[in-house]
N, C-alpha and C positions, 0 to 999 in steps of 0.2 A: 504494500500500500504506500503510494507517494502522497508527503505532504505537500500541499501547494500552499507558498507563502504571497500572503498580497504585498507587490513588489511597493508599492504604497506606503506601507509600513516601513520600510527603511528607510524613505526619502523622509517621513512622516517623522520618525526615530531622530533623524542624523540633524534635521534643522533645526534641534533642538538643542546641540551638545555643541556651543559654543557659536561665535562664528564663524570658524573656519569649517564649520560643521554645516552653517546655512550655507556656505556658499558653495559644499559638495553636495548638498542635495539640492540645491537650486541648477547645478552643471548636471544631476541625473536628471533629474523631473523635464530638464529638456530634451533627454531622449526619450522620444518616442514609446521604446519597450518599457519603461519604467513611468511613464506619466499617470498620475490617478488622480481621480477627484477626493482619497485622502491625502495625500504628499503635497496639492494644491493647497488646500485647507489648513494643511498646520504649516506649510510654508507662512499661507496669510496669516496667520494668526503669531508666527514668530515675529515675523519682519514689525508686524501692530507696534507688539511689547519692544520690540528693539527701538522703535522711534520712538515710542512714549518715554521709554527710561532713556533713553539718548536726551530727548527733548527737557523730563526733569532736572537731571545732571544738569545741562546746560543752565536751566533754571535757578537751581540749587547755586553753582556758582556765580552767576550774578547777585543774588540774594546776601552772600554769604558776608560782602562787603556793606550792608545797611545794619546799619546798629539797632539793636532790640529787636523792629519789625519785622527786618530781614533776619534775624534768628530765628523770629518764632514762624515765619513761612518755612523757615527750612526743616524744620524741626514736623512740621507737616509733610513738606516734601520727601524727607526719611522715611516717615509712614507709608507713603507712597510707594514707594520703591521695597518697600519690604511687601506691601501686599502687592504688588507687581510682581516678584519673586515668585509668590503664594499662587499667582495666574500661572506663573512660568511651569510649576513645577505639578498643579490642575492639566495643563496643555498636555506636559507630558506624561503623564500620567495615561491622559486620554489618547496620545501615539502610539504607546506601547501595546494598550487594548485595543486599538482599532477603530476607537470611536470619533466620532467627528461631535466633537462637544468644544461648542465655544468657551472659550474662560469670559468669567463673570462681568459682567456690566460691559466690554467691549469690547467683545468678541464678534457680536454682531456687525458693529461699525470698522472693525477689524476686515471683516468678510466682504461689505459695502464698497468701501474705501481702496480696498487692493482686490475687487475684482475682477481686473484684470490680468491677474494670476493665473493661468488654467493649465 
């Protein structure tokens, strides 16, 4: 008895584990043999979290220089980035089972946003 693996799942797996990770599953997902509407899906979903936490970072240090206010925004923004984490690690979670589960509150707009993914 062969098992057949959904070749999905390791594009699915691999965009997860770093970036040097997205960017070999993003060089498979363009071949043909290896393309799925999973490996799509948690591609989109990686790239989201990578702008977003790229995007706070950025934020986090302009902030970091304003006295008090900008402490206590950052002090949010660490929040951020830890439950960003807490998506990262929901995502993958959801690669390794095979499921195509959005992570929470922006996953959807994750999906939206980089539709063009396919």
């Amino acid at each position: 008895m062969e098992i057949q693996q959904d070749k999905g799942k390791t594009v699915a797996i691999l965009s997860y584990i770093t970036l040097i990770g997205l960017i070999i599953a993003l060089v498979l997902h363009n071949d043909e043999k290896n393309k799925s509407e999973l490996g799509a899906f948690h591609i989109r979903q990686v790239i989201g979290l990578v702008l977003t936490g790229l995007a706070l970072t950025i934020a986090q240090f302009i902030f970091v220089f304003i006295p008090f206010l900008g402490w206590l925004i950052n002090v949010a923004i660490s929040i951020s980035l830890v439950v960003l984490f807490v998506f990262w690690i929901l995502g993958f979670i959801s690669a390794i089972n095979q499921e195509k589960k959005e992570v929470p509150f922006v996953g959807a707009f994750y999906q939206n946003l980089l539709k063009g993914i396919n």
